[in-house]
N, C-alpha and C positions, 0 to 999 in steps of 0.2 A: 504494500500500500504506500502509496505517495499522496503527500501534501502539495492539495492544487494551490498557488501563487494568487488566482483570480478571487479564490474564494473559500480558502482556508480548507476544502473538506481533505477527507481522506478515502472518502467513495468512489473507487475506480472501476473501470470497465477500460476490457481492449476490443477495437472495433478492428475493423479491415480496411481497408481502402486503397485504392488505384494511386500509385505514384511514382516521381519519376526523381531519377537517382543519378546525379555525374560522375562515372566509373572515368578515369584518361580522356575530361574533355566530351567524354561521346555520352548521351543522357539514354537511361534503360527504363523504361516504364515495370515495376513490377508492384506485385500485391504484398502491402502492408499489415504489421501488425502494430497500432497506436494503443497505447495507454490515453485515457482522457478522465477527467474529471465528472462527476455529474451534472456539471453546468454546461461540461460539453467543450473547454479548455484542453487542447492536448498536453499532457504531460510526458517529460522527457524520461524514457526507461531503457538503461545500458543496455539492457538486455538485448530488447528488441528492435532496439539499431542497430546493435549489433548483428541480430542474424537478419534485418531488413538490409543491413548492407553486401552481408555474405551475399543472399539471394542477386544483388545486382551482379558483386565482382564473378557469380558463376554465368548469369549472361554472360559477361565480357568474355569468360575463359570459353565458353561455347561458340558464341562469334569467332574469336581469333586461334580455335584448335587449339588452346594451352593447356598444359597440365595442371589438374585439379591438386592442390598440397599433398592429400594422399598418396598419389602416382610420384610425385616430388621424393616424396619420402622412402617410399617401397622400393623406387628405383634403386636409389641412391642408398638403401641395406643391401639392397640385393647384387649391388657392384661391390659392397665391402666396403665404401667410402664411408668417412667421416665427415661429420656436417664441415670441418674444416677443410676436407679436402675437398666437398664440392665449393666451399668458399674459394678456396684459389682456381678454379677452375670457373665460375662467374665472374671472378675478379671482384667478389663484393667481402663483405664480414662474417664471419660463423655469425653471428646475430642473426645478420641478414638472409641466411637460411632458415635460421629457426621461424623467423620471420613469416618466407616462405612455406614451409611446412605448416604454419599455422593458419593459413589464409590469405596472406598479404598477398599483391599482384606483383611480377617481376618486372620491372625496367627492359625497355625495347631489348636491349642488346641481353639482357638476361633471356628475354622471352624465348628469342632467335636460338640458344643455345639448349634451353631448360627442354623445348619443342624437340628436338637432336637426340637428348638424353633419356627421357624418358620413351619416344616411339618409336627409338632405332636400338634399345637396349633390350636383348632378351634375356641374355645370362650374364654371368660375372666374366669379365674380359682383366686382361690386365690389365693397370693403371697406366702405364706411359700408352699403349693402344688406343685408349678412351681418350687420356688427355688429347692425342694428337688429332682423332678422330672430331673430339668437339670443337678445336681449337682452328681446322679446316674451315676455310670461309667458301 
């Protein structure tokens, strides 16, 4: 329960609603879940921004063929790699993997290579192979 700002209550209801969400610039219409007040004030609930926003970045992942975090992740067990070793291999941070494993969208030049990794990886290959293979422009 959240306290409405408008009207002091704590009587909440979440509705549904049609909305449109800026993923990179490009706007995804998709179906919300709002928290509102009983006077009918929306109220802001991490939550379900939270998964109102996952819903838009998997449009985007669906429009541009990207791997889903899951697929991120499996891959990159399933080659033996270390979240740091795929960090040198995006050229970004271990962070910035975990990052991605958890939802976040990758950067162009990540996207280009993440798309490589995950679709052209069936089994464990050696490490300098892979590197070189991703690294191919």
């Amino acid at each position: 329960m959240f306290k409405c700002e408008e009207c002091g209550s704590v009587k909440n209801n979440v509705i549904i609603k049609q909305e449109e969400i800026i993923v990179m610039t490009e706007k995804f219409t998709i179906t919300s879940n709002i928290c509102t007040c009983i006077c009918g004030n929306e109220i802001f609930d991490e939550v379900l921004e939270t998964e109102n926003l996952a819903k838009a970045y998997d449009l985007y992942r669906m429009k541009y063929n990207l791997p889903f975090p899951n697929e991120i992740k499996e891959t990159r067990e399933r080659c033996g790699f270390s979240q740091k070793k795929l960090a040198k291999i995006l050229t970004c941070t271990e962070s910035s993997v975990k990052h991605l494993e958890n939802g976040a969208l990758p950067n162009e030049k990540q996207q280009e290579i993440l798309k490589n990794f995950v679709r052209n990886i069936q089994k464990p290959v050696p490490n300098n192979a892979l590197i070189s293979y991703l690294q191919t422009p």
